[in-house]
mmCIF file of the N, C-alpha and C atoms, coordinates in Angstrom:
data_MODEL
# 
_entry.id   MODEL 
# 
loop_
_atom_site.group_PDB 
_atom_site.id 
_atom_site.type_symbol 
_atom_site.label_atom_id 
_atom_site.label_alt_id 
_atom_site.label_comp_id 
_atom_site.label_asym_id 
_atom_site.label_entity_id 
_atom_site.label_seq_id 
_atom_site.pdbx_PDB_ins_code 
_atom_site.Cartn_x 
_atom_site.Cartn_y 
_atom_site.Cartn_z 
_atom_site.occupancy 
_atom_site.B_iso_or_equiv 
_atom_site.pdbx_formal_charge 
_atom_site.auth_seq_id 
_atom_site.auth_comp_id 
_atom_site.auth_asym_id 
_atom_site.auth_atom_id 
_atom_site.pdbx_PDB_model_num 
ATOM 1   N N  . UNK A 1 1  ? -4.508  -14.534 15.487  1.00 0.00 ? 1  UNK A N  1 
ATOM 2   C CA . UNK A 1 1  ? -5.708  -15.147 15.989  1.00 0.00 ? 1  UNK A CA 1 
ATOM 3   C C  . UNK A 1 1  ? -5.721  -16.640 15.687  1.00 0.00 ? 1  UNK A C  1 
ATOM 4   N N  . UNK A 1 2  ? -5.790  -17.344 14.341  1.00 0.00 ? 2  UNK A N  1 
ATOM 5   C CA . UNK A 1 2  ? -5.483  -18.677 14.281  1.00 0.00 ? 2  UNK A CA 1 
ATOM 6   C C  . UNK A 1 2  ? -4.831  -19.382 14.652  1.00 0.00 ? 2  UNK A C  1 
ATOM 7   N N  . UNK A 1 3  ? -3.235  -18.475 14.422  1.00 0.00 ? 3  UNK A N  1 
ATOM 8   C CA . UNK A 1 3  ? -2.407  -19.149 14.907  1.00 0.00 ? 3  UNK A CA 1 
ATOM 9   C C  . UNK A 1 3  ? -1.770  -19.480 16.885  1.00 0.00 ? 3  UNK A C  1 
ATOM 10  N N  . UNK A 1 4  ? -2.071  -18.043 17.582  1.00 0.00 ? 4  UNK A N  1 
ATOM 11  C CA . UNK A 1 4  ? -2.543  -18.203 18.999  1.00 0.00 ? 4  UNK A CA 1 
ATOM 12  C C  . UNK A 1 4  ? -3.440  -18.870 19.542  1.00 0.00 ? 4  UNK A C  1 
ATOM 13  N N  . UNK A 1 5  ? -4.354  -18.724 18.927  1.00 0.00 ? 5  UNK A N  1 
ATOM 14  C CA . UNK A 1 5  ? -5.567  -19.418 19.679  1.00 0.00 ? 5  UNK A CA 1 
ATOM 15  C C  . UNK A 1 5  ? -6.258  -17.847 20.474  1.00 0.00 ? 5  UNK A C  1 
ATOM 16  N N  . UNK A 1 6  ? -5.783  -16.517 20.596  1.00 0.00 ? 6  UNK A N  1 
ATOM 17  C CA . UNK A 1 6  ? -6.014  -15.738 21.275  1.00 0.00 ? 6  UNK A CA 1 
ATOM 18  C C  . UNK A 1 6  ? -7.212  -15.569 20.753  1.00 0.00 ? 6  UNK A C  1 
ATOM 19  N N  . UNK A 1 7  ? -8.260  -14.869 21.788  1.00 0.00 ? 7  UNK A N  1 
ATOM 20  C CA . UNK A 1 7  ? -9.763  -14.526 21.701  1.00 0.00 ? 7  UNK A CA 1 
ATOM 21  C C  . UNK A 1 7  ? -9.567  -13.004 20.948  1.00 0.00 ? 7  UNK A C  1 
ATOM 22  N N  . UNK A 1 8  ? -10.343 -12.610 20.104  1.00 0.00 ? 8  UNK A N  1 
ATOM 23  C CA . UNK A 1 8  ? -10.368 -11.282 19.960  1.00 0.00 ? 8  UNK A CA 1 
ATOM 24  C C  . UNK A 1 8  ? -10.725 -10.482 21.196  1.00 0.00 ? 8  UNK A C  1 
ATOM 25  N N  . UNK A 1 9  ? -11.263 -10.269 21.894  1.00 0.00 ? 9  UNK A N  1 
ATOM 26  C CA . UNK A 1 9  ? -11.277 -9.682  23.569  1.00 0.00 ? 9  UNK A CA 1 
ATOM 27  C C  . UNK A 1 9  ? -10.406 -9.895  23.559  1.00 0.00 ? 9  UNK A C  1 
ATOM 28  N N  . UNK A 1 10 ? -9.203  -10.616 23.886  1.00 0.00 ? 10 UNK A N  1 
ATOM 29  C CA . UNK A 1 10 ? -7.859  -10.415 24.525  1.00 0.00 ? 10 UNK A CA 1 
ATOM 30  C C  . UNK A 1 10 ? -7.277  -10.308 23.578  1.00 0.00 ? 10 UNK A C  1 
ATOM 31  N N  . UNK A 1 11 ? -7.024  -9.655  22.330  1.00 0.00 ? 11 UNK A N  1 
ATOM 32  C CA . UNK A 1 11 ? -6.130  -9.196  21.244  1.00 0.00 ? 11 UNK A CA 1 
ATOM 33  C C  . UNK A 1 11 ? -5.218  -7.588  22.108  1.00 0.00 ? 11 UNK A C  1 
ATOM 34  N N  . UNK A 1 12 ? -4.376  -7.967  21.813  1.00 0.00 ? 12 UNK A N  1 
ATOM 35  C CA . UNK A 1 12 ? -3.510  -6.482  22.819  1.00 0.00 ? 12 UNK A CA 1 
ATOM 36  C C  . UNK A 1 12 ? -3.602  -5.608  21.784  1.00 0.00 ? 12 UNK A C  1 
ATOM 37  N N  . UNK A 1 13 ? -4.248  -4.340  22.638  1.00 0.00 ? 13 UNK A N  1 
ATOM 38  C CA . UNK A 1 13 ? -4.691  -3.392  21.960  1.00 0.00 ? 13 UNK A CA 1 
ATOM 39  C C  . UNK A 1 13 ? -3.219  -2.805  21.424  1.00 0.00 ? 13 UNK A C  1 
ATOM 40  N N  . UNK A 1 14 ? -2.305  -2.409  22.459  1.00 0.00 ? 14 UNK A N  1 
ATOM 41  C CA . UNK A 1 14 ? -1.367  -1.696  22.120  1.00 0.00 ? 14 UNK A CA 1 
ATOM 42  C C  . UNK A 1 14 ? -0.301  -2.362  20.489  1.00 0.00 ? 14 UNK A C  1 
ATOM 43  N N  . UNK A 1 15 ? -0.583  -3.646  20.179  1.00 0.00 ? 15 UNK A N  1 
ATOM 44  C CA . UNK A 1 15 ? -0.555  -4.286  19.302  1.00 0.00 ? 15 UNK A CA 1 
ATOM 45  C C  . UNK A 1 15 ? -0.846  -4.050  17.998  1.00 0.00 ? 15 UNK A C  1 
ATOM 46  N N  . UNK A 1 16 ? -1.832  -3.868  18.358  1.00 0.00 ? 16 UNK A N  1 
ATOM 47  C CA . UNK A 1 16 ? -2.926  -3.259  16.626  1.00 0.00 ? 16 UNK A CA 1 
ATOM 48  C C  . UNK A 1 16 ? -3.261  -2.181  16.712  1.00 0.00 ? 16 UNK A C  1 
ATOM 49  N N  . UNK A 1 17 ? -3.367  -1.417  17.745  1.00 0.00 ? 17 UNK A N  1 
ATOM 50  C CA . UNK A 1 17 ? -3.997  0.080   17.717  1.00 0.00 ? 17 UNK A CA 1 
ATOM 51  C C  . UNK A 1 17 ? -5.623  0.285   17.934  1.00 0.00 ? 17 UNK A C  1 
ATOM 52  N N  . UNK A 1 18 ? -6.086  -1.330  17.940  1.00 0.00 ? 18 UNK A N  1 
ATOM 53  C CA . UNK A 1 18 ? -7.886  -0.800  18.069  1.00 0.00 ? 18 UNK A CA 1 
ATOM 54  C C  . UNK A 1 18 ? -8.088  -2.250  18.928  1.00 0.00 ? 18 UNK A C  1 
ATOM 55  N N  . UNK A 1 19 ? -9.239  -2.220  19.843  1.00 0.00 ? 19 UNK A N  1 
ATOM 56  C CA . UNK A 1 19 ? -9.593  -3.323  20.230  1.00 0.00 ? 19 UNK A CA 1 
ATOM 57  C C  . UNK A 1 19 ? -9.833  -4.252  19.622  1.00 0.00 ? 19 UNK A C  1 
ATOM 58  N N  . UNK A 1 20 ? -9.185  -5.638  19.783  1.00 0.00 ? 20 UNK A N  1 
ATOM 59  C CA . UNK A 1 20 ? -10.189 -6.927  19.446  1.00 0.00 ? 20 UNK A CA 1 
ATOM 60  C C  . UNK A 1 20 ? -11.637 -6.996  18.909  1.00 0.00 ? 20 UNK A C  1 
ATOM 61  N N  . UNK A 1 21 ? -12.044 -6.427  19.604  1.00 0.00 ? 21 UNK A N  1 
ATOM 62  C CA . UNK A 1 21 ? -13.551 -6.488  18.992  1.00 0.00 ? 21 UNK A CA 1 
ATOM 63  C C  . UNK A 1 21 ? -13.692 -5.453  17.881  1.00 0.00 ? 21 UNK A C  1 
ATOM 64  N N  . UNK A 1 22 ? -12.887 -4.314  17.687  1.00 0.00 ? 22 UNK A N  1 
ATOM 65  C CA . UNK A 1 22 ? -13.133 -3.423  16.551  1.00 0.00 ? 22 UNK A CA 1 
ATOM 66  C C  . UNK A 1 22 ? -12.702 -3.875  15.541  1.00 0.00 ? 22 UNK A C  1 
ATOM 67  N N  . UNK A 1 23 ? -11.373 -4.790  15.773  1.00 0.00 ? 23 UNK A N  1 
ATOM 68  C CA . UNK A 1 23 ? -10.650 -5.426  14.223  1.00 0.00 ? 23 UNK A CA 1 
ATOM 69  C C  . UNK A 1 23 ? -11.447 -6.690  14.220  1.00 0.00 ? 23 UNK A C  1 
ATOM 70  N N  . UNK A 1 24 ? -12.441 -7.318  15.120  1.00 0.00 ? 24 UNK A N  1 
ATOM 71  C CA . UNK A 1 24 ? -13.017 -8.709  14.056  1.00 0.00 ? 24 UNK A CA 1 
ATOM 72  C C  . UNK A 1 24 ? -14.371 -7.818  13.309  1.00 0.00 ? 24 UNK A C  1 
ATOM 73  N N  . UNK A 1 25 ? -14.857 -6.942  13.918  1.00 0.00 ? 25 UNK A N  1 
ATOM 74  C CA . UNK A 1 25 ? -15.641 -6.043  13.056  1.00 0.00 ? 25 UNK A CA 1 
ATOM 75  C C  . UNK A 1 25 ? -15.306 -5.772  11.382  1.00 0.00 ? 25 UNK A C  1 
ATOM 76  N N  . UNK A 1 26 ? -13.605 -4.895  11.597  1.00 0.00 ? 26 UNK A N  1 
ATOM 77  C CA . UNK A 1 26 ? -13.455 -4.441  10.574  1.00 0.00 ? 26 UNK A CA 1 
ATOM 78  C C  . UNK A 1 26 ? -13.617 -5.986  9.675   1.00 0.00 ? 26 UNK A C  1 
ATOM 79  N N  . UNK A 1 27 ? -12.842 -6.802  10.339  1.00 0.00 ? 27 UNK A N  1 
ATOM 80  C CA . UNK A 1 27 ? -12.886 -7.979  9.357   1.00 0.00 ? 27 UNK A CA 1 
ATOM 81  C C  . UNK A 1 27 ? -14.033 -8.474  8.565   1.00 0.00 ? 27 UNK A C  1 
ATOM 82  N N  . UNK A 1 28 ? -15.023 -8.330  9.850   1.00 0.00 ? 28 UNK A N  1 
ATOM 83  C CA . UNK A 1 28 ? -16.333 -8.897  9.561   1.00 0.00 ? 28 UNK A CA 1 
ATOM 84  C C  . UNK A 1 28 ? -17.047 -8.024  8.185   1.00 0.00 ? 28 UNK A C  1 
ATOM 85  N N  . UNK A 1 29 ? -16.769 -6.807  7.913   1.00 0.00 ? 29 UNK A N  1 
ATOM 86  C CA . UNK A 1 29 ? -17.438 -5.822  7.234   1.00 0.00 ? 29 UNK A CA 1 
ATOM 87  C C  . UNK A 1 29 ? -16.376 -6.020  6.278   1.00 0.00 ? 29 UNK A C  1 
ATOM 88  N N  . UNK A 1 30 ? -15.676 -5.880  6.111   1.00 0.00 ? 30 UNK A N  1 
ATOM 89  C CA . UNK A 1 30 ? -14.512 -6.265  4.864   1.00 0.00 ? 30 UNK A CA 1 
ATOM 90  C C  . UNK A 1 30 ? -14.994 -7.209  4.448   1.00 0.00 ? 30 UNK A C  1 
ATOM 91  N N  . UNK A 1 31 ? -15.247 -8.417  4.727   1.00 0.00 ? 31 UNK A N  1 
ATOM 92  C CA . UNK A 1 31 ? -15.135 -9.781  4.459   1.00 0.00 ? 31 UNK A CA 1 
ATOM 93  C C  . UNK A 1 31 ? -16.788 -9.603  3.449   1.00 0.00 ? 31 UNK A C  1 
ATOM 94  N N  . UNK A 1 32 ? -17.818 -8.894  4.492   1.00 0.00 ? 32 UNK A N  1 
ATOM 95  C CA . UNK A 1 32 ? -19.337 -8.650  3.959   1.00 0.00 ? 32 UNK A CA 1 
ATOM 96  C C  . UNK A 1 32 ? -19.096 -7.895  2.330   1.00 0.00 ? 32 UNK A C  1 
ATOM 97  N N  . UNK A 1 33 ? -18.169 -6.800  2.970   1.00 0.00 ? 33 UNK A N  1 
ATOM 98  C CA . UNK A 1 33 ? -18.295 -6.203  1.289   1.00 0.00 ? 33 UNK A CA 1 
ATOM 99  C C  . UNK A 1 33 ? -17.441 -6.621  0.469   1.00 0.00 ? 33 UNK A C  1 
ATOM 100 N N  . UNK A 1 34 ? -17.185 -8.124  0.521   1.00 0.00 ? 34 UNK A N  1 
ATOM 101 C CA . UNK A 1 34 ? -16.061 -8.385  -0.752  1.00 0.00 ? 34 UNK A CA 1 
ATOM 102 C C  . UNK A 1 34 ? -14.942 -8.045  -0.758  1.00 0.00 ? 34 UNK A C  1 
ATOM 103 N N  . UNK A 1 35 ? -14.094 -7.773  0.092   1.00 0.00 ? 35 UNK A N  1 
ATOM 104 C CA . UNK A 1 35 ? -12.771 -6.904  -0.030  1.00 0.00 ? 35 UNK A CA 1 
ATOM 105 C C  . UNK A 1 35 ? -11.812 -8.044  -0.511  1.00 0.00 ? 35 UNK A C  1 
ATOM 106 N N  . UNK A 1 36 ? -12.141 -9.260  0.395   1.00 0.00 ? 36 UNK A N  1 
ATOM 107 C CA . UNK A 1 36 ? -10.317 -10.254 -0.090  1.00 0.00 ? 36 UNK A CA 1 
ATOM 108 C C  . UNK A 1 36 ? -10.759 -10.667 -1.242  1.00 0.00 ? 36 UNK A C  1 
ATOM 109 N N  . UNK A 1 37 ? -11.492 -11.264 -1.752  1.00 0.00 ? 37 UNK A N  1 
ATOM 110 C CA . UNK A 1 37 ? -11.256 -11.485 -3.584  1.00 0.00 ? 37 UNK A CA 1 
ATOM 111 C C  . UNK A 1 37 ? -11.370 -10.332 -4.374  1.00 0.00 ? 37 UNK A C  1 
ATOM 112 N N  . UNK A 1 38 ? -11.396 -9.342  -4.084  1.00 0.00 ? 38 UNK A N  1 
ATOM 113 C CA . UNK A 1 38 ? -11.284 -7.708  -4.730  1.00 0.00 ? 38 UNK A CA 1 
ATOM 114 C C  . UNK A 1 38 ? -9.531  -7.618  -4.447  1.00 0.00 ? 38 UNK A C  1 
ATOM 115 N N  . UNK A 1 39 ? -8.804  -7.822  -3.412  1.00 0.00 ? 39 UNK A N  1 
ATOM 116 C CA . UNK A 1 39 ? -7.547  -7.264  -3.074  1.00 0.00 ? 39 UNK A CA 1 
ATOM 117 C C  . UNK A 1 39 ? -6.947  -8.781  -3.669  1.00 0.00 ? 39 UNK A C  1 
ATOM 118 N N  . UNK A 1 40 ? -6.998  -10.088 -3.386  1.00 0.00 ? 40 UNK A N  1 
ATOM 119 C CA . UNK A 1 40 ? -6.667  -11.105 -4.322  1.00 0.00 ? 40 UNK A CA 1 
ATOM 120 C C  . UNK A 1 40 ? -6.737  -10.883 -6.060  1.00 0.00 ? 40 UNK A C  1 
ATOM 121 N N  . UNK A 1 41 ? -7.586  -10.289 -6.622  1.00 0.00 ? 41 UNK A N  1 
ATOM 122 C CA . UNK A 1 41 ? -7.713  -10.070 -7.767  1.00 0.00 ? 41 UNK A CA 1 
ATOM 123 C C  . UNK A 1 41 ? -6.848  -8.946  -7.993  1.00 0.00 ? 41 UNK A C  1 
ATOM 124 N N  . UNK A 1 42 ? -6.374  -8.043  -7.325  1.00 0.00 ? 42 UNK A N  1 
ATOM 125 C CA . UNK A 1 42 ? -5.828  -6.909  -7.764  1.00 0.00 ? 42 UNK A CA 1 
ATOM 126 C C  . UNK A 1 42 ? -4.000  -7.296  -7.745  1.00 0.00 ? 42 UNK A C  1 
ATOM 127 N N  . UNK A 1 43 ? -3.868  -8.148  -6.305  1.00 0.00 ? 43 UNK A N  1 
ATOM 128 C CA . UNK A 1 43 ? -2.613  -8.066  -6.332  1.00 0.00 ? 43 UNK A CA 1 
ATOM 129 C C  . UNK A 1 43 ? -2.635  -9.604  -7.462  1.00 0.00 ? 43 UNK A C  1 
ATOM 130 N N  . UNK A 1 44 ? -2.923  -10.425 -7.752  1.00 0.00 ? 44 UNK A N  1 
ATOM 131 C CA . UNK A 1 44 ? -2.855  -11.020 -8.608  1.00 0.00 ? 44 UNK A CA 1 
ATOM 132 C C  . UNK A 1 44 ? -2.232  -10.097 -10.520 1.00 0.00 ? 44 UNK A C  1 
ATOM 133 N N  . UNK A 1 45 ? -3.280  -9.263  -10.144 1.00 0.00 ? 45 UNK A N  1 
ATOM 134 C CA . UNK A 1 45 ? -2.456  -8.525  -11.196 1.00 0.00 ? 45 UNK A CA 1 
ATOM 135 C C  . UNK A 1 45 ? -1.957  -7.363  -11.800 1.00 0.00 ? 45 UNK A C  1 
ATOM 136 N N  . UNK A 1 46 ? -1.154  -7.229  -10.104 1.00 0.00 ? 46 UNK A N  1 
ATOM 137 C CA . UNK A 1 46 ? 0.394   -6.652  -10.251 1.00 0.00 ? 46 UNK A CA 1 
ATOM 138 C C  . UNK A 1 46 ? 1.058   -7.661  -10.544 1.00 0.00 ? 46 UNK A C  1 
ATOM 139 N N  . UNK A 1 47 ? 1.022   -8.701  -9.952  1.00 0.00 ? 47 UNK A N  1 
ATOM 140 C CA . UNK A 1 47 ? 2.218   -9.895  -9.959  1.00 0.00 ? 47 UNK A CA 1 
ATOM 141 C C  . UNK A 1 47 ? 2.545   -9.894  -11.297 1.00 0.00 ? 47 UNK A C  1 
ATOM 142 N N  . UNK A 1 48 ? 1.283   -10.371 -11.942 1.00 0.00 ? 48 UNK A N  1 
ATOM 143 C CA . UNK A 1 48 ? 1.196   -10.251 -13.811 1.00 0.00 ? 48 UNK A CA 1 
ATOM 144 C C  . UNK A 1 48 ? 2.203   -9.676  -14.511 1.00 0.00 ? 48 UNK A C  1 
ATOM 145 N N  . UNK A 1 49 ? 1.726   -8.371  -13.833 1.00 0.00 ? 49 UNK A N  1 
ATOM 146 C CA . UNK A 1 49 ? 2.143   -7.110  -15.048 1.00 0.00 ? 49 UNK A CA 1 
ATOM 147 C C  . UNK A 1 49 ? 3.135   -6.750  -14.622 1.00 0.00 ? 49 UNK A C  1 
ATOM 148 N N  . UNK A 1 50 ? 3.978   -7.147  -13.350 1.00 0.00 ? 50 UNK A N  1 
ATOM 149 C CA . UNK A 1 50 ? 5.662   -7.367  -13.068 1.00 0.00 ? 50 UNK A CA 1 
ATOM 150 C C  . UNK A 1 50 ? 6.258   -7.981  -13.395 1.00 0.00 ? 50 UNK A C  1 
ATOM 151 N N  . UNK A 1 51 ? 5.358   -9.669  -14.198 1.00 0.00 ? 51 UNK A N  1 
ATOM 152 C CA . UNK A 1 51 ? 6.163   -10.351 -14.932 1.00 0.00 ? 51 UNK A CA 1 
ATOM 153 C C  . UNK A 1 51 ? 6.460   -11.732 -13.452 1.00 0.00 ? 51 UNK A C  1 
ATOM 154 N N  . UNK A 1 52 ? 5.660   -11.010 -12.299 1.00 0.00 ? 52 UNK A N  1 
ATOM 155 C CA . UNK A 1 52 ? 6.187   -12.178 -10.750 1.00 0.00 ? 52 UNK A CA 1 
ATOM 156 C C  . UNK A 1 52 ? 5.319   -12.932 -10.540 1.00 0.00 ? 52 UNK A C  1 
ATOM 157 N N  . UNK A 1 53 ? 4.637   -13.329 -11.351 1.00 0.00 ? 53 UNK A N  1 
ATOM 158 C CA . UNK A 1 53 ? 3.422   -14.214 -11.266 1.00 0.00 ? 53 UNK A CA 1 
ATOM 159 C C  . UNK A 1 53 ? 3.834   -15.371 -12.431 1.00 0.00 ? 53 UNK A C  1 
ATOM 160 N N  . UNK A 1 54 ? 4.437   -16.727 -11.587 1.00 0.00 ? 54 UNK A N  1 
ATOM 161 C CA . UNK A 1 54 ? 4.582   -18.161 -12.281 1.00 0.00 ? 54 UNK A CA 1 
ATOM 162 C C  . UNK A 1 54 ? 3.345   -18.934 -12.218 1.00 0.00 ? 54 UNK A C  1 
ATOM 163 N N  . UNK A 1 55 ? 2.457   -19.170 -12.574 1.00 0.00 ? 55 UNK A N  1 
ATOM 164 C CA . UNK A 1 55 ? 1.682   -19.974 -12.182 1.00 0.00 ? 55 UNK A CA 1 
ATOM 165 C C  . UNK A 1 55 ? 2.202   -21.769 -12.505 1.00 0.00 ? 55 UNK A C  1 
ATOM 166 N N  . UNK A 1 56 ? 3.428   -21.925 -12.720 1.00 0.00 ? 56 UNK A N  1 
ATOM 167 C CA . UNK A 1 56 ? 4.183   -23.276 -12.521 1.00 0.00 ? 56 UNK A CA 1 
ATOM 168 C C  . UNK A 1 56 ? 4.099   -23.553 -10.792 1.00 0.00 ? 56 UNK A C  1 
ATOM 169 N N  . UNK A 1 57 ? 4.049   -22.077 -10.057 1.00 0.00 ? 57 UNK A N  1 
ATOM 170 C CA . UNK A 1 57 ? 4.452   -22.755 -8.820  1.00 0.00 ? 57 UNK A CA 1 
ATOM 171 C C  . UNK A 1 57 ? 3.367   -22.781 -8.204  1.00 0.00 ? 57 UNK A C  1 
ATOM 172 N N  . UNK A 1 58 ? 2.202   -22.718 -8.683  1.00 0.00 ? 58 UNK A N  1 
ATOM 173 C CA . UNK A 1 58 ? 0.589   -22.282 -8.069  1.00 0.00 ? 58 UNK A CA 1 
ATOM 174 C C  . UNK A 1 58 ? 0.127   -23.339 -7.257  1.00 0.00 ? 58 UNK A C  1 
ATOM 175 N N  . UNK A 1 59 ? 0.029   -22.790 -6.445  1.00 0.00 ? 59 UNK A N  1 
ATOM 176 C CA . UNK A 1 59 ? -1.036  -24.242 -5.922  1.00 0.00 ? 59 UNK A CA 1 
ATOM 177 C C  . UNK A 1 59 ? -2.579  -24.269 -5.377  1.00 0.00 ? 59 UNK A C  1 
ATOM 178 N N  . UNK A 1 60 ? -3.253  -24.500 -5.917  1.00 0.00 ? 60 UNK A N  1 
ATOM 179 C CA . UNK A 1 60 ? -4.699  -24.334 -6.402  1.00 0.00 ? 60 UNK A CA 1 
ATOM 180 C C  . UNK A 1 60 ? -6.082  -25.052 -5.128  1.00 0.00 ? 60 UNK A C  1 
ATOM 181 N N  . UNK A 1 61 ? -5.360  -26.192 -4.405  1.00 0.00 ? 61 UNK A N  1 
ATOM 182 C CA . UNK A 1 61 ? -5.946  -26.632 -3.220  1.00 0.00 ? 61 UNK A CA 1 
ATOM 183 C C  . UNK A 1 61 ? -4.929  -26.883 -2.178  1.00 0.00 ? 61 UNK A C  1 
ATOM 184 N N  . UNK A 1 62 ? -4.979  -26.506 -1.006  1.00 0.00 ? 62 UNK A N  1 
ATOM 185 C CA . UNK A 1 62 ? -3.909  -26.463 -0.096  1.00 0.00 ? 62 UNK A CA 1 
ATOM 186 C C  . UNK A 1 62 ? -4.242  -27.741 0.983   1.00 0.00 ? 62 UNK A C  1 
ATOM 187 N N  . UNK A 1 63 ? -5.583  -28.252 1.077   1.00 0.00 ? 63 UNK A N  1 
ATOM 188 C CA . UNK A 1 63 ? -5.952  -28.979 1.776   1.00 0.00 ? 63 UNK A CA 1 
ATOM 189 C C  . UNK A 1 63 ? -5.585  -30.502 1.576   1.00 0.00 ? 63 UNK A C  1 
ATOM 190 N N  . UNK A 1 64 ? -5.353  -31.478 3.272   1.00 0.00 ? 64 UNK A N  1 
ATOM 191 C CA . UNK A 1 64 ? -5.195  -32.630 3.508   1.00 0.00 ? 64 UNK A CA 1 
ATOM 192 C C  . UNK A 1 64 ? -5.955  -33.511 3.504   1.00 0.00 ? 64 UNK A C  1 
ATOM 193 N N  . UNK A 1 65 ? -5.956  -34.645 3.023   1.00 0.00 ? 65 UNK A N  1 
ATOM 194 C CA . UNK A 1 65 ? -7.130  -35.263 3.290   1.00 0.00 ? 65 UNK A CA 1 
ATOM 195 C C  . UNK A 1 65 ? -6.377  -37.178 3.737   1.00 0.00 ? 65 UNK A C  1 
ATOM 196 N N  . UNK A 1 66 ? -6.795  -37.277 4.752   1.00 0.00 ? 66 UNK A N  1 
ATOM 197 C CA . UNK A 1 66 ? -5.902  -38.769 5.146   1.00 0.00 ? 66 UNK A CA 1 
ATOM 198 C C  . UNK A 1 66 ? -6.991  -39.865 4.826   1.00 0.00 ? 66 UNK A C  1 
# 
């Protein structure tokens, strides 16, 4: 989606398995109940406790500013 520019309406179903409009839903309701800093926090620590987590290589703001 960001990177296409594609509309969710025109997301190819046969692609994902559910319409465009059902996966910005799911997103939308994921996103409502907290899921990515719940799944960020978790895989954060597996990385840990595998020992695959450097935080030498972290990078903490990703943004440009000219």
């Amino acid at each position: 989606m960001l990177r296409t520019g594609v509309t969710w309406a025109n997301m190819p179903t046969e692609m994902i398995g559910c319409s465009g409009v059902t996966c910005w839903r799911r997103l939308r309701d994921w996103t409502e109940a907290g899921v990515w800093p719940r799944l960020h926090e978790i895989l954060l620590a597996e990385l840990r406790k595998a020992g695959l987590l450097d935080m030498e290589d972290a990078a903490v703001d990703g943004s440009h500013v000219r």
